[in-house]
C-alpha positions in Angstrom: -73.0 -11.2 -7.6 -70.2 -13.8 -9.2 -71.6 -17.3 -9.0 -69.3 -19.1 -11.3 -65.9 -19.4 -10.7 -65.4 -18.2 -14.2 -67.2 -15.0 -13.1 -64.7 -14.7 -10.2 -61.1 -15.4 -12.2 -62.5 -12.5 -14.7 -63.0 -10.1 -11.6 -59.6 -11.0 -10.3 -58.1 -10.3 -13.3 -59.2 -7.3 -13.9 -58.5 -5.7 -10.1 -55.2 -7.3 -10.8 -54.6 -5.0 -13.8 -55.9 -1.9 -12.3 -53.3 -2.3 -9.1 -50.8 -3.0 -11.5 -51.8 0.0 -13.8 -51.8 2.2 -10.7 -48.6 0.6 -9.6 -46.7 1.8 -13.1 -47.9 5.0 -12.6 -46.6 5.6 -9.3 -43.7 4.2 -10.3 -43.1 6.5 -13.4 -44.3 9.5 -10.8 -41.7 8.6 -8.3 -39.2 8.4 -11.1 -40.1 11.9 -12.8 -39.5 13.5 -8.9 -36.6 12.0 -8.5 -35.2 12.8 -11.8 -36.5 16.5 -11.3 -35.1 16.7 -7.7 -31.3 15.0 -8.8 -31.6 18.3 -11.8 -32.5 20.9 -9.2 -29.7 19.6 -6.8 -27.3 20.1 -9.6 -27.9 23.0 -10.7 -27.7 24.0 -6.9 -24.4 23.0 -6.5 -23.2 24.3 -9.8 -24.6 27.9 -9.0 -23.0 27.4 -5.3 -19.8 26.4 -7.4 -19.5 29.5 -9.6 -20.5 31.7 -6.8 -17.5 30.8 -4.8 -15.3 30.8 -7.8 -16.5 34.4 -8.2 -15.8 35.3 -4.5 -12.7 33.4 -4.5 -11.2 35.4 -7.6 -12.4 38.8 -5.8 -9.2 41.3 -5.9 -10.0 43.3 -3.5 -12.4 43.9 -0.1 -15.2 46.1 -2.4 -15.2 43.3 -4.8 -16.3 40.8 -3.1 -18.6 43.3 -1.4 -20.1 44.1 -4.5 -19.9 40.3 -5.4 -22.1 39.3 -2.3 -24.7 42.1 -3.2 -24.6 41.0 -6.9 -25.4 37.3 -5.6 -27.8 38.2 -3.0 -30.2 39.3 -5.7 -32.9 36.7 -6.1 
């Protein structure tokens, strides 16, 4: 049990630390997601780019038919 007040600012302290410990790290989480979701939305759009570049440069009707089966492959 804390009886001085000595006792108490010590206990505050040190919750005060761990909140703002826990605090960074969910910071620096957050910031690692939304650094990994911005790279995966790029790289989305820049395979949806070339794709339709591809299409779009298609000669013929069994080009872009063979295009669309080439891209449909996962």
């Amino acid at each position: 049990m804390l009886t001085t007040p000595e006792q108490l600012a010590t206990a505050n302290k040190a919750n005060v630390e761990a909140i703002l410990t826990l605090a960074n790290t969910a910071f620096a989480s957050a910031e690692r997601l939304a650094a990994l979701n911005l790279n995966t939305a790029r790289a989305v759009l820049e395979d949806g780019m070339n794709n339709a570049k591809a299409l779009l440069g298609a000669k013929d009707l069994q080009e872009v038919i063979s295009l669309q089966a080439t891209l449909a492959q996962p």
